[in-house]
matplotlib code that plots the C-alpha trace (Angstrom):
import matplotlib.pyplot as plt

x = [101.2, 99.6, 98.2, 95.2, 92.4, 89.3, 87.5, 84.5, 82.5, 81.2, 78.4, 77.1, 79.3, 76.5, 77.1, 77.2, 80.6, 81.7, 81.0, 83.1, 86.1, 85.6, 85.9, 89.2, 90.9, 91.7, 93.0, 95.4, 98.2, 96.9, 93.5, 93.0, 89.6, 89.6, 87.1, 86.9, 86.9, 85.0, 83.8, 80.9, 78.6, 76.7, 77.5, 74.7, 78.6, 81.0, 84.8, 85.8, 82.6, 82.8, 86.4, 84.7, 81.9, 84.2, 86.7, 83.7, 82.5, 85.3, 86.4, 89.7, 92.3, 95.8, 95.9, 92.9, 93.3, 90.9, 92.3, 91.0, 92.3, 91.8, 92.5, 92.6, 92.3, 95.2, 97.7, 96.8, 97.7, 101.2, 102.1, 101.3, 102.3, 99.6, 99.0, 95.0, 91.9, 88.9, 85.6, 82.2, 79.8, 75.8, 74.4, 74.9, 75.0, 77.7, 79.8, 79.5, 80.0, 82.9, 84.4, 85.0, 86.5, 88.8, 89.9, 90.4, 92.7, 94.6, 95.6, 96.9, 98.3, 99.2, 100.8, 97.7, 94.9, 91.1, 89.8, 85.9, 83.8, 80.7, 78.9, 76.8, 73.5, 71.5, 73.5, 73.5, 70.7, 71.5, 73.4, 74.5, 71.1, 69.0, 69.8, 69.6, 65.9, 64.9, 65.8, 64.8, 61.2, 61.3, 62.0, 64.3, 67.6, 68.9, 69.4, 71.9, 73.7, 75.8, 74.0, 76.6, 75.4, 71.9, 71.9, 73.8, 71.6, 68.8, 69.7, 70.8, 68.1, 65.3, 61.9, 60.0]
y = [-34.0, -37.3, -37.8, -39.4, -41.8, -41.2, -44.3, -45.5, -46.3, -42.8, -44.1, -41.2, -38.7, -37.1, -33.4, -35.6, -36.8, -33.0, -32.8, -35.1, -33.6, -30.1, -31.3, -33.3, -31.1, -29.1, -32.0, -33.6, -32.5, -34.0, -36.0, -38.5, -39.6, -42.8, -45.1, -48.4, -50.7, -53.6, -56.5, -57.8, -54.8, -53.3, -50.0, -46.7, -45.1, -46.3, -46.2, -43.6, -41.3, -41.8, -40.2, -37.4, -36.4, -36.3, -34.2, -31.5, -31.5, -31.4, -27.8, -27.0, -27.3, -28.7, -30.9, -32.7, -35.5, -38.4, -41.4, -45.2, -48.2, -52.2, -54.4, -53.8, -50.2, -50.8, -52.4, -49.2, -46.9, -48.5, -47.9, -44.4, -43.6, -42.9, -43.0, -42.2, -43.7, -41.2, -43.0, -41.0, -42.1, -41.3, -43.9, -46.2, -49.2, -47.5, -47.2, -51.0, -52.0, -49.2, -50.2, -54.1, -52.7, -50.6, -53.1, -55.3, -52.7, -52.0, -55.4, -56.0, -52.1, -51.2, -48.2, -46.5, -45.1, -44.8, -41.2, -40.9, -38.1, -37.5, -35.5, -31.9, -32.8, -32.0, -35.2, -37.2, -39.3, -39.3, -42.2, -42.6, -45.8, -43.3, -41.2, -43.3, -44.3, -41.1, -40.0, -43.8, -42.8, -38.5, -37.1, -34.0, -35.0, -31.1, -30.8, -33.8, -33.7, -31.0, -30.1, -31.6, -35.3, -35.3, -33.7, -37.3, -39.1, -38.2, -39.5, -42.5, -43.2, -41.6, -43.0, -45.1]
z = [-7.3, -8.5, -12.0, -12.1, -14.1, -14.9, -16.6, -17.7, -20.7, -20.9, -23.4, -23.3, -21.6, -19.2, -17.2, -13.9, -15.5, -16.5, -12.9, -11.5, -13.8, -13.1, -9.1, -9.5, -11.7, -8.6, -7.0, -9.6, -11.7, -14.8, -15.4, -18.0, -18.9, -20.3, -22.2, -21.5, -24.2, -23.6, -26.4, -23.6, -24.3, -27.3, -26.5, -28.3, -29.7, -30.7, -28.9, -31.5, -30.7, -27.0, -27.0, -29.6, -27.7, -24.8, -26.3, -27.5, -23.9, -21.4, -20.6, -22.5, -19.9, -20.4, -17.6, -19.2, -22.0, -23.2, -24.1, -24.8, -22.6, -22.6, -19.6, -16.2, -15.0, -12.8, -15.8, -17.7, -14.4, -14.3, -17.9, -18.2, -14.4, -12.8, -9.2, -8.6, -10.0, -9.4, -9.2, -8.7, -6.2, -6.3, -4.0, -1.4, -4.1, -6.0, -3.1, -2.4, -5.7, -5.9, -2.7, -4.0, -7.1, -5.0, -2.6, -5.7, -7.7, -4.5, -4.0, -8.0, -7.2, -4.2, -5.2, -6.8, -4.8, -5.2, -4.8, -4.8, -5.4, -4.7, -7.5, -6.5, -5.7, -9.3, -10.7, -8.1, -9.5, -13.3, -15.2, -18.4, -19.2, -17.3, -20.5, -23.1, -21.8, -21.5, -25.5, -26.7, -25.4, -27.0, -23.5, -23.3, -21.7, -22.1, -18.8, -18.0, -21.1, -23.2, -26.1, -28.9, -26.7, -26.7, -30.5, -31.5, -28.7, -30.6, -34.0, -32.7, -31.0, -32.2, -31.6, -34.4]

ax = plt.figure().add_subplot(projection="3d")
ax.plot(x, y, z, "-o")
ax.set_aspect("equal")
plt.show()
């Protein structure tokens, strides 16, 4: 069995994410979900509350763990051993933009594979700025986001 990667910025973790976990589990001895820190962007939570709200959401499963990486995806595979990146894919521009990314990390890694997953049909459409747009102007985002997320969405980003 291969241990695999799931990363991303997660900012904020959305059910189309839960999604994508609860369909690899199955598929992988262990999954880590991993957030990406990255100085470039003014993220809504910080790194600390991304891996918080992702530890309250994800199912309780001891395959699972949530950890916090820097760098290349691939440099972070090879030091904790693991051999699959999972990726999510909604639409044809996420492909193409995954597919680059893919190519890329398999030829700094040869050894670790790309798995993609395409997400069931009621997330298929839902991102994490998607979201954040839709609380920043008092919409209800209950239905793409556990509870304990949009309750923190809100107070960060409640309307004036």
């Amino acid at each position: 069995m291969v241990f695999a990667l799931y990363p991303g910025s997660f900012d904020p973790v959305t059910k189309g994410h839960l999604d994508l976990v609860e369909r690899a589990l199955p598929l992988f001895e262990r999954l880590t979900v991993a957030v990406a820190i990255n100085s470039s962007k003014a993220p809504t939570f910080t790194v600390e509350e991304r891996v918080e709200l992702l530890r309250a959401a994800l199912p309780a499963d001891p395959r699972l763990e949530v950890a916090t990486f820097r760098g290349l995806v691939v440099d972070y595979c090879r030091q904790q051993g693991i051999g699959a990146i999972l990726r999510g894919v909604r639409t044809v521009s996420d492909f193409e933009y995954e597919y680059q990314l893919a190519l890329t990390n398999r030829h700094l890694a040869p050894g670790i594979e790309t798995v993609f997953v395409m997400p069931s049909v009621q997330y298929s459409y839902v991102s994490s700025s998607l979201i954040r747009e839709i609380v920043r102007n008092g919409g209800d985002a209950a239905s793409f986001v556990p509870p304990v997320v949009e309750r923190r969405l809100r107070e960060r980003l409640r309307p004036s």
